[in-house]
N, C-alpha and C positions, 0 to 999 in steps of 0.2 A: 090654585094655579097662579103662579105669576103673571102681572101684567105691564105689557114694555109702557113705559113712564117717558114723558118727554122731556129732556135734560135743562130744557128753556123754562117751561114756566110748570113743570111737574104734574100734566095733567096725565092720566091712566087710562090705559084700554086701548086696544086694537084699532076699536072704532073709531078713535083721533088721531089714526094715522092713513093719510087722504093721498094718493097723487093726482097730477094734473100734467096735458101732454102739452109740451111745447108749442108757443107758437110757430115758432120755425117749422116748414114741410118741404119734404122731397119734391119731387115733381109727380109722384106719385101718389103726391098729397097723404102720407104717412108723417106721424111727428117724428122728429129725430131726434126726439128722448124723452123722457119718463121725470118728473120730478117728484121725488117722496116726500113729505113733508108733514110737520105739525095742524090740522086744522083750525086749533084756536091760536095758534104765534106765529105758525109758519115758517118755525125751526125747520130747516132742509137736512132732511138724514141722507139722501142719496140722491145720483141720477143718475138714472137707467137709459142708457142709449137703446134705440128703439130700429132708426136707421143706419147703417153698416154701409160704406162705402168700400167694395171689395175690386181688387184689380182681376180683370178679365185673366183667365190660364187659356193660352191657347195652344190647339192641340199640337204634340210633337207626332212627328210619323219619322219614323227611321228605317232609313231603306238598306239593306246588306250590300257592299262594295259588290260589284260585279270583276268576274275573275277572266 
């Protein structure tokens, strides 16, 4: 089986690939994102947003014309 390689300093294995959650937190105190990374270099393969600032929908009500 292959195993993912870190493109920085070419160390092997799953188990060298670490994340760590942002210092930054909502008020909710969740991070608001994921950082993936190398454990022995600390190559960043990604980051995972964690918190989602989404706009409120509010509800529509639609009433029929009155005749």
């Amino acid at each position: 089986m292959t195993e993912p390689t870190c493109p920085n300093c070419s160390v092997a294995g799953v188990e060298n690939i670490t994340s760590k959650e942002s210092i930054e937190r909502s008020k909710t105190r969740q991070p608001w994102y994921l950082i993936v990374h190398c454990n022995q270099c600390g190559h960043v393969y990604d980051i995972i947003a964690k918190h989602v600032f989404s706009q409120p929908i509010a509800p529509s009500l639609v009433l029929p014309k009155l005749r």
